[in-house]
N, C-alpha and C positions, 0 to 999 in steps of 0.2 A: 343653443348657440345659433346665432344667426350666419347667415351664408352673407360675406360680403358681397355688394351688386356687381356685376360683369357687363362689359362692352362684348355681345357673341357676334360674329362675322358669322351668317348661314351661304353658305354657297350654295345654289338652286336653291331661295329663298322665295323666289314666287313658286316652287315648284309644289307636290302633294307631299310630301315626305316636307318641305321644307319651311309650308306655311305652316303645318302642324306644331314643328320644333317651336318655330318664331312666336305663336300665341301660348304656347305652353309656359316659356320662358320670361316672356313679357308677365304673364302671371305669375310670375315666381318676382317682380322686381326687376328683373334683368334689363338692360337696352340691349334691341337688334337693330342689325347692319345687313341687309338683304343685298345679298350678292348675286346680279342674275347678264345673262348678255344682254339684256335689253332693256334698262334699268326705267326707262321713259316709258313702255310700253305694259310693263308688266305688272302695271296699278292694275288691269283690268280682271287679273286675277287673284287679287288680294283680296283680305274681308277687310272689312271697315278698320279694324281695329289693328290693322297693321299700315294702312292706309299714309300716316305719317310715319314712318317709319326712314331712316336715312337709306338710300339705296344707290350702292357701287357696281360700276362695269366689272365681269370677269368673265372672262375668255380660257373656259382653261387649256383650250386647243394653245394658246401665246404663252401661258405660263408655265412654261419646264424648265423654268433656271430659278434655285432660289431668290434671287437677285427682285425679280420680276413680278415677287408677290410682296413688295417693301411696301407701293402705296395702299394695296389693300390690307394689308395686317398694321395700318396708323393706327394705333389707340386701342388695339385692340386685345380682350384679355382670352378669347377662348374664340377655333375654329369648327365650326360644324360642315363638312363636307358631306351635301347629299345631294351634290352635283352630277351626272350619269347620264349616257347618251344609250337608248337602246337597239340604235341601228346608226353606222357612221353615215356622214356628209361631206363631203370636201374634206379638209383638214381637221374637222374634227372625227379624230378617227382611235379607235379601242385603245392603243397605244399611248396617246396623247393626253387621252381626256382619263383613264381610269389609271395610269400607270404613269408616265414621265412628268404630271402637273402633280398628281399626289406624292411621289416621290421630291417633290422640291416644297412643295407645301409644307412636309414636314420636315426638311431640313431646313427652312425658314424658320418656322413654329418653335424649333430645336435652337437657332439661334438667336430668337427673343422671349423666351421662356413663354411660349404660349401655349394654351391645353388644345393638343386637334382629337375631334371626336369624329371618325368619318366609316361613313353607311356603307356595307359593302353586302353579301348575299349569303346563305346556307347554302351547302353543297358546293362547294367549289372543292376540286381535287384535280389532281395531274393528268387525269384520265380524260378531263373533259376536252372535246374538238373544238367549242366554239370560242371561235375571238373574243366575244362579252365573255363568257366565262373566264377563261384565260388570263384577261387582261384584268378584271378584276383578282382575281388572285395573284399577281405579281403587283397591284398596285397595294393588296395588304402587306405582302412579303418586304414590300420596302419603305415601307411605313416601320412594320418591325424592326427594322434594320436600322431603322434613326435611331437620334439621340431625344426624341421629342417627348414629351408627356402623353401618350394618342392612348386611345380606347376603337378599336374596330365593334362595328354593330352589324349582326349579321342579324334582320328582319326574315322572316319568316313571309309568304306571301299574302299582301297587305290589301285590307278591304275597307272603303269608307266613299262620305262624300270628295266628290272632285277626282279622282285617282281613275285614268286612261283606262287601265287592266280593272279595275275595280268596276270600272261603268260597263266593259264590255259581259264580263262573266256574268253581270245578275241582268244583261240583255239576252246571254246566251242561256240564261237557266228558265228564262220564259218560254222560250222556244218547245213546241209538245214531244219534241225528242233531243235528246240530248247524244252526240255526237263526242267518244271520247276517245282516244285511242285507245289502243288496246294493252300496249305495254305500261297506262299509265299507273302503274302500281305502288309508288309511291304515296309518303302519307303526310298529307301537309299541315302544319296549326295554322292558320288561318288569324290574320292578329288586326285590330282595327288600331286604322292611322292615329288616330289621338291617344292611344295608348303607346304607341312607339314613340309621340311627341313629348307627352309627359316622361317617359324613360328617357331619353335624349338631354331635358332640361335638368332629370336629376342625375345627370352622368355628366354635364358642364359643371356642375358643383363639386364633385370628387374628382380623387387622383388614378390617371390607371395605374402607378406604380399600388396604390391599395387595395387591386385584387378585383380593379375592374378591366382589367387588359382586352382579353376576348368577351362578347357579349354576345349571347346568342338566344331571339325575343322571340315568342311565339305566345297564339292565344290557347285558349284553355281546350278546344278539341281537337283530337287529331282523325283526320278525313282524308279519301281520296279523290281526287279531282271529281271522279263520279260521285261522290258521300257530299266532297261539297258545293255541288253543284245544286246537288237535291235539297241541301239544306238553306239556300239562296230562295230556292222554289216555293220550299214551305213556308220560311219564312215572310214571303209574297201572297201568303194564303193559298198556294197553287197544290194542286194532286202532282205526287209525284210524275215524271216524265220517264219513258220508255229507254233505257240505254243501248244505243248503237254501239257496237265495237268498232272501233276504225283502227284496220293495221297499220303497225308500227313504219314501214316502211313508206304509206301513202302520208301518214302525219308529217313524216319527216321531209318530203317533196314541198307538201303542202308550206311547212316552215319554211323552206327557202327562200320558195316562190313568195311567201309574204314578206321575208327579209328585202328581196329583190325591191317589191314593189314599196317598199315601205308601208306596207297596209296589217294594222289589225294590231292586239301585245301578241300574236302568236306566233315566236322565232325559234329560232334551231338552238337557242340556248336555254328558252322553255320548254323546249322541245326536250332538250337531257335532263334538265330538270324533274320535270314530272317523269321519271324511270326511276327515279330512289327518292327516298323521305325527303322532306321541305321543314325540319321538325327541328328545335333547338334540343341537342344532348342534355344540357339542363338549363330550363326557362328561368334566366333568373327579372323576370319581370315583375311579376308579382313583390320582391325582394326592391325594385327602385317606384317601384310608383305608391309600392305600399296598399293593394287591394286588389283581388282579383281580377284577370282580363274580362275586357266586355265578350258578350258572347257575340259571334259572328254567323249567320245566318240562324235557324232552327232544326232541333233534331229531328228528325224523321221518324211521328210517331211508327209504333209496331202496326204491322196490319192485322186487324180482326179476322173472327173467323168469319170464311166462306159461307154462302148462302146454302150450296152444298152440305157441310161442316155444321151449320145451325140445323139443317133437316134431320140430319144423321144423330145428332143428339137430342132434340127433341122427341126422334123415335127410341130411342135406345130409353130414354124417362117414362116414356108411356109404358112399354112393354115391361119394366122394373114392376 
């Protein structure tokens, strides 16, 4: 049976998470509606093939009344929200942009019968200090709390071309030592952006009332920040790199101070993050894209034996 075609609104439509959705989807048939603040400027990050693409102003710092999402939801049959700000500015700020616009999005959504599919994070719990945290988890809670068709998508931390965090780590896994903290014991699946895109484009096609509510996507290994760091390395053709331990309390400064400056993905909400798993309780990915995750960096062959270790048994052969 074929999937009738869909009008998808991607909110961060020029973004990395949100150009992925848009070519995934356009390959399935669909038309996309690229939602971004700066709809004249943000050709420059597009591929070609989204290039004609219709694209609308949104601001979601202005849209916290449902009212106020009427002329971007015109025509439109499904919303993808992968919209997110990872350090505030002016008015847009944790509150606004992760919580009071998705909160009316989906009372919107709810009063024109439209599907919202919107990207929120692993590991969110009560426990957490930081404002990104936080704010994401109450802007799921009230998503749940509509009346709307929505599927929340909790991504696993995501590696590919184009992506901020993606470009820094396999810059910082070339480096001959690798700087980790120390509490980061956490175990993360590692999942690449075109696979979160293809899952995105077949989750606009179903219902979350049929048992796609929460989704939680991750790739096939599961690593710790040091496991995947190494395996960025390797897969660069590089010898493994020497691990530093850096304590927990200097990481955590460290995080601030780059929050402050706006410099670096390294914040105090990655910063809680990597202290417990980054891992989906059950991947159901493989289940919407229909084939295994791509793999994400390479394993770390075993080490051989020692040059010591080959002496010692070459003698121990003789003397038999």
């Amino acid at each position: 049976m074929n999937t009738p075609r869909m009008k998808v609104l991607i909110l961060g439509g020029a973004g990395f998470i949100g150009r992925h959705a848009a070519l995934a989807l356009q390959a399935r048939g669909h038309t996309v509606i690229l939602g971004s603040r700066d709809p004249d400027r943000c050709g420059r990050r597009l591929p070609v093939e989204l290039f004609l693409a219709e694209r609308r102003e949104a601001h979601l710092d202005w849209l916290t009344a449902p009212s106020s999402w009427n002329a971007l939801l015109r025509g439109v049959d499904c919303v993808v929200n992968a919209a997110g700000i990872l350090r505030e500015r002016g008015f847009e700020t944790y509150e606004r942009v992760h919580y009071r616009a998705p909160r009316a999005l989906a009372e919107a959504c709810a009063r024109k019968s439209i599907r919202l599919i919107h990207l929120s994070a692993l590991g969110l719990t009560d426990l957490s200090r930081s404002g990104f945290l936080r704010s994401k988890l109450a802007g799921e809670r009230a998503i749940m709390a509509s009346r709307a068709d929505w599927s929340i998508v909790r991504p696993s931390l995501l590696d590919g071309e184009g992506g901020f965090g993606a470009r820094w780590l396999r810059r910082v896994a070339r480096w001959p030592l690798h700087f980790v903290p120390a509490d980061a014991a956490g175990r993360i699946a590692a999942l690449e952006v075109r696979d979160l895109g293809e899952a995105i484009a077949a989750l606009c096609e179903k219902s979350g009332a049929d048992g796609w509510r929460e989704v939680e996507l991750g790739g096939g290994a599961r690593r710790t920040m040091a496991g995947h760091l190494a395996a960025l390395r390797c897969e660069q053709g590089l010898r493994p790199a020497p691990v530093v331990p850096v304590p927990g309390l200097l990481v955590r400064l460290a995080s601030q101070l780059c929050d402050l400056a706006h410099f670096s993905p390294l914040s105090y909400g990655l910063w809680e993050l990597m202290r417990r798993d980054n891992a989906p309780k059950l991947n159901v990915l493989p289940a919407l894209i229909r084939r295994a995750p791509a793999p994400v960096g390479m394993e770390v062959p075993a080490p051989g034996p020692s040059l010591v270790d080959r002496i010692r048994f070459a003698a121990r052969e003789l003397l038999q």
